[in-house]
N, C-alpha and C positions, 0 to 999 in steps of 0.2 A: 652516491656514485652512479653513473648512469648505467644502466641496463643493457645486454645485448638484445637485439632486435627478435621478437620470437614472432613465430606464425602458425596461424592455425587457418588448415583446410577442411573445408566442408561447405554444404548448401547454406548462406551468407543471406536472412533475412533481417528487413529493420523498414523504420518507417520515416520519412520527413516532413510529414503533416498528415494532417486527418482526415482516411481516406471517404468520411461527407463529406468533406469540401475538397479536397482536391482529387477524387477519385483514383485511379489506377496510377498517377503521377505520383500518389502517398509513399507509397511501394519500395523499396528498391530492393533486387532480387538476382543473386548470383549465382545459378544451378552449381556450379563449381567454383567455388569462390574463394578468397585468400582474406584472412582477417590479421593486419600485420602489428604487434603491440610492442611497444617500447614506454619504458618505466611507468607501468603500469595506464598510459594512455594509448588510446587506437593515433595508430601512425597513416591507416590505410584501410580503407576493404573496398573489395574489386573484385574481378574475374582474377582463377588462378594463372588459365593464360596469359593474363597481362600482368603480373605480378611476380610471378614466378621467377621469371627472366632477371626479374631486377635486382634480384636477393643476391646479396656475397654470398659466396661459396660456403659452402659451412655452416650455413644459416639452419637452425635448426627447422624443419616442419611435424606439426603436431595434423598428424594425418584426419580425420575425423569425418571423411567422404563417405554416406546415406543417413547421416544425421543434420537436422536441422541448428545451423546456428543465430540466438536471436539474443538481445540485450535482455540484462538479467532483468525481470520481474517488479516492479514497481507496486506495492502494499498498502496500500494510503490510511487504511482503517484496521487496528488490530489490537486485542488486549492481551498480553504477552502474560499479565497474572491471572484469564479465564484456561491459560493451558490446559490445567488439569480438570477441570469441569465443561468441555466439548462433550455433544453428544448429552446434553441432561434433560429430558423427560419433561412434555406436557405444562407448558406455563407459555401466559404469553409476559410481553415485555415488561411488567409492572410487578406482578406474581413472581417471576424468572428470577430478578433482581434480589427481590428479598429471598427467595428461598435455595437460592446457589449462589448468586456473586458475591452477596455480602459476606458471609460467610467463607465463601474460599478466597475471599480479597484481605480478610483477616488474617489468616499463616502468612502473608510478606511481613508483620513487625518482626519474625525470626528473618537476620539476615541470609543463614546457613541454608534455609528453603528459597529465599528468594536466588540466592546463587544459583541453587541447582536449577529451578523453572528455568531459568534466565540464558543460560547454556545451553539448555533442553531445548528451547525457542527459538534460539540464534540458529544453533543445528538444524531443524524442521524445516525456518526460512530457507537455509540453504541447501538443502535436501531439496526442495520443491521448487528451486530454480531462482526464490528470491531473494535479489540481492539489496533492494532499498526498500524500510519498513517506516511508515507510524504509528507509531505504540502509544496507546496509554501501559503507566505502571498504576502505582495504586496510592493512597494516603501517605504510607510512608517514606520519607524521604531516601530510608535504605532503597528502597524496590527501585528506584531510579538510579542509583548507582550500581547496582549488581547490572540492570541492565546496559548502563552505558560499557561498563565494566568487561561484558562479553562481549558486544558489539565489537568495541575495542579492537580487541584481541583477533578477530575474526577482519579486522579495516573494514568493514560492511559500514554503508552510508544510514543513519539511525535518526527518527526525530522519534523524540519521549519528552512526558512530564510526570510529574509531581501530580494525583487525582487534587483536585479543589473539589472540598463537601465541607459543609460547617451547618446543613440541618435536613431532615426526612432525610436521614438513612441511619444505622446502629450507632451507640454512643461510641462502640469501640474501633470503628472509622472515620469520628468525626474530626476537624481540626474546628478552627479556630479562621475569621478572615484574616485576623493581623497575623497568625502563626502561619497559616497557608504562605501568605506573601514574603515574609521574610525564607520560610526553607526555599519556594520555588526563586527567591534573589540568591540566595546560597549555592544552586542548583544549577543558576544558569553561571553564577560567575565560574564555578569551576568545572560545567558541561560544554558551554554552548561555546563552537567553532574548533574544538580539540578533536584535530585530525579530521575524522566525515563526519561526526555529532551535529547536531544541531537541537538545540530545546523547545518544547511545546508547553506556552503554558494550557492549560488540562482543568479547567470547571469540567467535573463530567457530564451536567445538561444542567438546563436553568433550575429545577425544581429541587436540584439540592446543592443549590448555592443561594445565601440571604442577598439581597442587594446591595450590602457590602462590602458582601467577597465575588459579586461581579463589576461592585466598581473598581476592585482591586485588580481581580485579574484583568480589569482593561487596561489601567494603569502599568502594571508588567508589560503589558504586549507594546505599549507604547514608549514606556521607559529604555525596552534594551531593543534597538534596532538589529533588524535581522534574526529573531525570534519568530519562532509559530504560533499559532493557537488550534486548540481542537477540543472539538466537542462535537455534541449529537443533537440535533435538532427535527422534528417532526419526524419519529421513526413510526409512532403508534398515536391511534385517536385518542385513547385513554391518556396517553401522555400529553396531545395536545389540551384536551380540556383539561386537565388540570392546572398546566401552566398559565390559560385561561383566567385561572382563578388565582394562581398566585399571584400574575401580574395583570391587572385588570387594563393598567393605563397603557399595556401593550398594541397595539395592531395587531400583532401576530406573533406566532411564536420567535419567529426570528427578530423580529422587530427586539424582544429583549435583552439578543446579544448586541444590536446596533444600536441601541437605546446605550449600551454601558462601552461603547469601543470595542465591540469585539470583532465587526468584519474590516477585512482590509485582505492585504499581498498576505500570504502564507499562512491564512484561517482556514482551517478546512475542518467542513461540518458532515458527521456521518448522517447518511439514510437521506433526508430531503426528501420524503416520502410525500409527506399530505404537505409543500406548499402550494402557493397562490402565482399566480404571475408577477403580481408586485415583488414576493418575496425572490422570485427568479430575478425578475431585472436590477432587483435590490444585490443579489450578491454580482451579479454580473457585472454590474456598476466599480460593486468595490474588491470585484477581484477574487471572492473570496472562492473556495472550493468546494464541492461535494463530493464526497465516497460513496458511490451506488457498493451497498453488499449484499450482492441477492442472495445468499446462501441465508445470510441472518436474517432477511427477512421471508423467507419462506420461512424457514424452521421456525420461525416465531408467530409468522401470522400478522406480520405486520402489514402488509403493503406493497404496492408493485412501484419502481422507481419509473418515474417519465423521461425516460435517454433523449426523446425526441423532442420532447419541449424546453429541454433543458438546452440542447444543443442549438437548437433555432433562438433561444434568448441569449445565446452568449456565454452561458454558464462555462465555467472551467469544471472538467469531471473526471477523474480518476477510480480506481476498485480498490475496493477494502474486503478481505475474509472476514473481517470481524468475529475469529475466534474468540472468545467463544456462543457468543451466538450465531455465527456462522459453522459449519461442520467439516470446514477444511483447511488446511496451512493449502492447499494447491490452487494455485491461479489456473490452472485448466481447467480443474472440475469449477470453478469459479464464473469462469467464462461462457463455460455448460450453462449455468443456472442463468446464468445472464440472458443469453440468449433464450431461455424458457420465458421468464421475465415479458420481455420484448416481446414472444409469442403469447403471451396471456393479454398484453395492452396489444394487441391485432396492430403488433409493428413487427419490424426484422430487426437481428441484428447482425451482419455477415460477420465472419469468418478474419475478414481484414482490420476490420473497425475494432472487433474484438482483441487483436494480437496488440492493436497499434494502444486502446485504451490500457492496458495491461504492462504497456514498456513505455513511448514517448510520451503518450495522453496521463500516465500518471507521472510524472517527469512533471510536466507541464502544470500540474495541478499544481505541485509542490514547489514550482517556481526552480524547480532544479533543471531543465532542460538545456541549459549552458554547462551541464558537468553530466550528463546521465541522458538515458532514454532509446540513444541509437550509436550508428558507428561513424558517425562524422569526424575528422582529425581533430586530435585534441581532448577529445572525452574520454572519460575514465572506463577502461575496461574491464566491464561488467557484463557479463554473458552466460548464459544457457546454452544447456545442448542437448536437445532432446530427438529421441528415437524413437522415430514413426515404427519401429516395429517392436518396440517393448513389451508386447501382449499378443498371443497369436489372434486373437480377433483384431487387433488394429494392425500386425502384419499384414493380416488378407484383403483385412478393409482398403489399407494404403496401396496394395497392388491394383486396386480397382478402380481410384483415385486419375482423374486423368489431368490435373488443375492442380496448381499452389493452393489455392482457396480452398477449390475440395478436401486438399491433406491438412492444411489446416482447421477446418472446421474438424474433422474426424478427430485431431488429434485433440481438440477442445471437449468437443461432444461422449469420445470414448477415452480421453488419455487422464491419467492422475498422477501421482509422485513416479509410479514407476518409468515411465515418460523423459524423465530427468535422469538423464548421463553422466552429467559434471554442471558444476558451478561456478562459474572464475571470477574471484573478484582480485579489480586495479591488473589484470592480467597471468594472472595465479589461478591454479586448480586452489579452490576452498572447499569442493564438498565432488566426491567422486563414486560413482557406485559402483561397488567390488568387481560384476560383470565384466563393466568397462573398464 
């Protein structure tokens, strides 16, 4: 049945492209602003003076004037079963794997653990503003359903898969290429398009998958139109030479997933650290995506991501936390690192670019920008609301602030979960903090 029209007022941010290329035109920016929602899509946003006037009588308003509101949070890169091992001590990427992921990727064959992580994760996303996630789960095919499972529940827009590994990593992770492919066919006929689900098939990186079960998962990606793909590609050197040596008749690392069908419309490859230009105009080519996650890669030592060169070849690029080697469920503190990032490769990265990579730019990565990303009519309403004064130091700082850009930067540079007011997802409070 259709919905009464609800409204919510406050400070009305979003973006319509990507303020490198179209500069301050990106923008659109309503100091008092009206965001009007019916059945769960944006009907409107505007100035409240012009919008106001037009509302039937009785029309509820959801007051929300000296808070920021922006489309909810776009996640591109994240492992939903390293929840509980964030924050682990002293390894870089190769070391890290063996001596905490494997191991704690092992508790999801208990479904009753995977439940709870899974709930736990869905909550945190929307605790921290974010409303659309890609997930890795893990080997087991349970892990993939607890998480679609919660998702679910919560209508949040979700892509996950099924991990593909069948060699170098533990026996008690491994599958099989032919078992991998039939659970992840299992996986999508009863995940992929149910309500905002969408499926990924999930090789976790070339080096632990044989060239059988990467002809398979190319095969999957090809077989069920309107599927994802994800995976990790040049995060660390160590990891590149080695795949060096698994696949010799490579070009390059990436070259191995396009060697088997892996790039194309909704592949998205984490880190893209140590590529080539070839490698760049190779995904750009084929559309494929990258998740810059600078938290994981500081924390790890891997590598500084190239925004600039990515952007100049055409790349599509979105953010990934990549808990758990990243150190945050929050796209602010996310955004912070980012722009540290950019300042170690003697580049910028503003304040605008940053908010826009973080809502449409990752929208875009993920080929979702026709349903998500900003507040055009039509889209699905998904929104944040965050309080530039959730912290006396970023109260003071924001009275000092004489610029959008200025208060936004601050609220990247200094703002973290607490930041986040409420959550709305399809036009619904999902996640509210007691305060507010």
């Amino acid at each position: 049945m259709t919905q009464p029209l609800r409204a919510v007022r406050g400070e009305v941010v979003h973006f319509l492209a990507d303020p490198a290329d179209a500069g301050a035109a990106a923008l659109a920016h309503f100091p008092d602003g009206l965001l009007l929602v019916r059945d769960g899509r944006v009907e409107a946003a505007g100035p409240a003076a012009e919008l106001l006037p037009q509302l039937a009588a009785g029309t509820p308003v959801e007051d929300l004037r000296g808070k920021l509101i922006l489309p909810g949070f776009v996640d591109t890169h994240v492992h939903y079963a390293q929840t509980d091992m964030i924050a682990s001590y002293g390894e870089q990427l190769l070391a890290w794997l063996e001596r905490y992921t494997f191991p704690t990727e092992a508790r999801f064959a208990d479904p009753a653990y995977a439940g709870e992580v899974a709930a736990f994760f869905c909550d945190e996303l929307l605790r921290n503003g974010t409303t659309t996630a890609m997930a890795f789960a893990t080997v087991h095919p349970g892990s993939v359903d607890a998480l679609f499972g919660a998702a679910r529940a919560r209508r949040m827009r979700l892509i996950a898969g099924k991990v593909l590994m069948d060699r170098n990593c533990p026996d008690y992770l491994r599958d099989t290429a032919e078992q991998g492919y039939l659970d992840s066919t299992a996986l999508i006929r009863r995940w992929h398009g149910v309500d905002r689900l969408r499926y990924a098939v999930t090789p976790r990186f070339a080096p632990t998958s044989t060239p059988e079960q990467m002809a398979l998962a190319g095969r999957l990606y090809a077989e069920h139109p309107g599927v994802y793909l994800q995976s990790h590609v040049a995060e660390n050197q160590g990891e590149v030479a080695w795949v060096a040596e698994l696949y010799p008749e490579a070009r390059s690392y990436l070259d191995v997933y396009d060697r088997y069908g892996q790039l194309g419309e909704r592949s998205v490859y984490a880190h893209c650290i140590w590529l080539d230009d070839d490698d760049r105009d190779r995904m750009a080519a084929t559309g494929a995506a990258a998740s810059f996650c600078p938290t994981s890669n500081l924390f790890l030592g891997s590598g500084l991501f190239d925004l600039d060169r990515a952007h100049a070849l055409g790349m599509r690029v979105g953010l990934g936390t990549d808990v758990g080697g990243g150190t945050s469920f929050s796209m602010l503190q996310t955004l912070g690192e980012a722009y540290k990032v950019q300042q170690l490769r003697g580049s910028s990265l503003s304040a605008e670019r940053a908010f826009y990579l973080a809502t449409l730019g990752g929208a875009r990565s993920l080929y979702l920008d026709g349903e998500i990303g900003n507040f055009l009519p039509g889209k699905e309403a998904d929104f944040v609301v965050l309080d530039p004064a959730a912290s006396p130091l970023l109260a003071r700082r924001t009275a000092h602030a004489d610029s959008l850009a200025e208060r936004l930067f601050v609220l990247m540079t200094l703002g973290d979960d607490r930041c986040v007011a409420a959550t709305w997802v399809l036009g619904e409070p999902a996640w509210q903090r007691a305060a507010y």
